[in-house]
C-alpha positions as CSV (number, residue, x, y, z in Angstrom):
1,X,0.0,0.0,0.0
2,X,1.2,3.6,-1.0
3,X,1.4,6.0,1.6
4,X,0.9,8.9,-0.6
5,X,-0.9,9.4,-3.3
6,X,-0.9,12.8,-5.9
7,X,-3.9,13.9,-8.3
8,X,-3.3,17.1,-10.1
9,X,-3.0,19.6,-6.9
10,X,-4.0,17.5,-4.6
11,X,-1.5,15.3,-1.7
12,X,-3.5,12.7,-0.2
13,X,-1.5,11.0,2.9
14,X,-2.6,7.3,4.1
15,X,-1.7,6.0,7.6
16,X,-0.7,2.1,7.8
17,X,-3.2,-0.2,9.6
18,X,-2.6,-0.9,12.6
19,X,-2.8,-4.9,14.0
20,X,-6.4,-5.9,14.2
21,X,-5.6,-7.1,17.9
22,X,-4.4,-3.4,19.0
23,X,-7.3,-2.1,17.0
24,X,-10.0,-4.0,18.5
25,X,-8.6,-3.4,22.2
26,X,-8.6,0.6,21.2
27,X,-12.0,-0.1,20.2
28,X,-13.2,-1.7,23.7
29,X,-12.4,0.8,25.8
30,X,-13.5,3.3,23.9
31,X,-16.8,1.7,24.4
32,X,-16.2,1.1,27.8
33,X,-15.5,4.4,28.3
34,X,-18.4,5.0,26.9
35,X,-21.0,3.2,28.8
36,X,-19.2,2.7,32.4
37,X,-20.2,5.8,33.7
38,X,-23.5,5.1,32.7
39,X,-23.8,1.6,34.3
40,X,-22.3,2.5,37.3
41,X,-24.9,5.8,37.7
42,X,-27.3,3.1,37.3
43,X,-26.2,0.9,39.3
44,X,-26.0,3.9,42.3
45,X,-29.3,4.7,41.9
46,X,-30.5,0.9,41.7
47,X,-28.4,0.6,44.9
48,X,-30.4,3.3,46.5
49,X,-28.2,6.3,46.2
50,X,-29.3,9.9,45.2
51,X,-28.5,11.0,42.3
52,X,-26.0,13.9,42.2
53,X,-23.6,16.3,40.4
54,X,-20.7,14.4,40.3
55,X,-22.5,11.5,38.2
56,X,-22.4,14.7,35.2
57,X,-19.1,14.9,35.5
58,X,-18.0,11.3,35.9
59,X,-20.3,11.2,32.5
60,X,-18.9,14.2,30.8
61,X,-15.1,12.9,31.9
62,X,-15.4,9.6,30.3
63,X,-17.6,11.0,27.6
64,X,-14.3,12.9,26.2
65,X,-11.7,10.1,27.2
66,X,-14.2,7.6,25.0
67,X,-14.5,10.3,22.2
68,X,-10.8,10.8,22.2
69,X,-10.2,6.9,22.1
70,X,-12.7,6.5,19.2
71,X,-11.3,9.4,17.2
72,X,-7.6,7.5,17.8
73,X,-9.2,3.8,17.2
74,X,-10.5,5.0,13.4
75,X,-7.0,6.8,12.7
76,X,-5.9,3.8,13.1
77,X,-8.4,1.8,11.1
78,X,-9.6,4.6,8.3
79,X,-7.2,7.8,8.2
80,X,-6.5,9.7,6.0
81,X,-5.5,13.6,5.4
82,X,-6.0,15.7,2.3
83,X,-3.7,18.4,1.8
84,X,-5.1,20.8,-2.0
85,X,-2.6,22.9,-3.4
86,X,-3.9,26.3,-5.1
87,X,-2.0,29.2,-6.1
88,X,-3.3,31.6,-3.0
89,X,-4.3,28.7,-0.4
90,X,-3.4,25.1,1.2
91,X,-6.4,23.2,2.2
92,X,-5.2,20.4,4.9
93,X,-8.3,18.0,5.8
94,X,-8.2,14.9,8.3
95,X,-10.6,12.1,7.7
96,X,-11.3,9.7,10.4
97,X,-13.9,7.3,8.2
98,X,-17.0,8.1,10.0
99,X,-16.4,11.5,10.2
100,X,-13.7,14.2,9.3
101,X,-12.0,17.6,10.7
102,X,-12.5,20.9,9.9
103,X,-10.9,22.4,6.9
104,X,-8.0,24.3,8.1
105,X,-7.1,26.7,5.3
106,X,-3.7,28.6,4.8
107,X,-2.9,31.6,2.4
């Protein structure tokens, strides 16, 4: 597999695969990450605890750690970056497979 590929003005750079094993561990905890915090607020409340503040930000703690795992996980998996050469501007654009980053533009 190329690393690189060039169409007219356009650079696109491909990132190697990583194992499947390291993948699908990256890809567990970002799910667990995920979906602790709500099991364990769950469990709380099933337990017979109140529920408070500090479930929010156990929720919104985990919530970016899990994003932040999942974003790494399909680098791994699907990235890609687009760099577009004009004459006034660069155009550099990460793509992460399900989604991709915002356009950052230089002139």
């Amino acid at each position: 597999m190329k690393s690189y590929e060039i169409n007219n003005n356009q650079l696109i750079l491909k990132v190697r695969k990583s194992p499947v094993f390291i993948r699908s561990v990256m890809f567990l905890f970002s799910f667990l990450f995920f979906f602790s915090p709500l099991m364990g607020i769950a469990l709380s409340i099933s337990m017979g605890y109140q529920f408070h503040f500090g479930f929010l930000i156990w929720i919104g703690l985990f919530g970016l750690m899990g994003f932040y795992m999942l974003r790494i996980s399909l680098w791994n998996t699907y990235g890609y970056e687009t760099i577009v050469f004009d004459k006034q501007k660069v155009t550099y654009q990460a793509n992460y497979g399900w989604f991709k980053d915002g356009k950052k533009l230089k002139t």
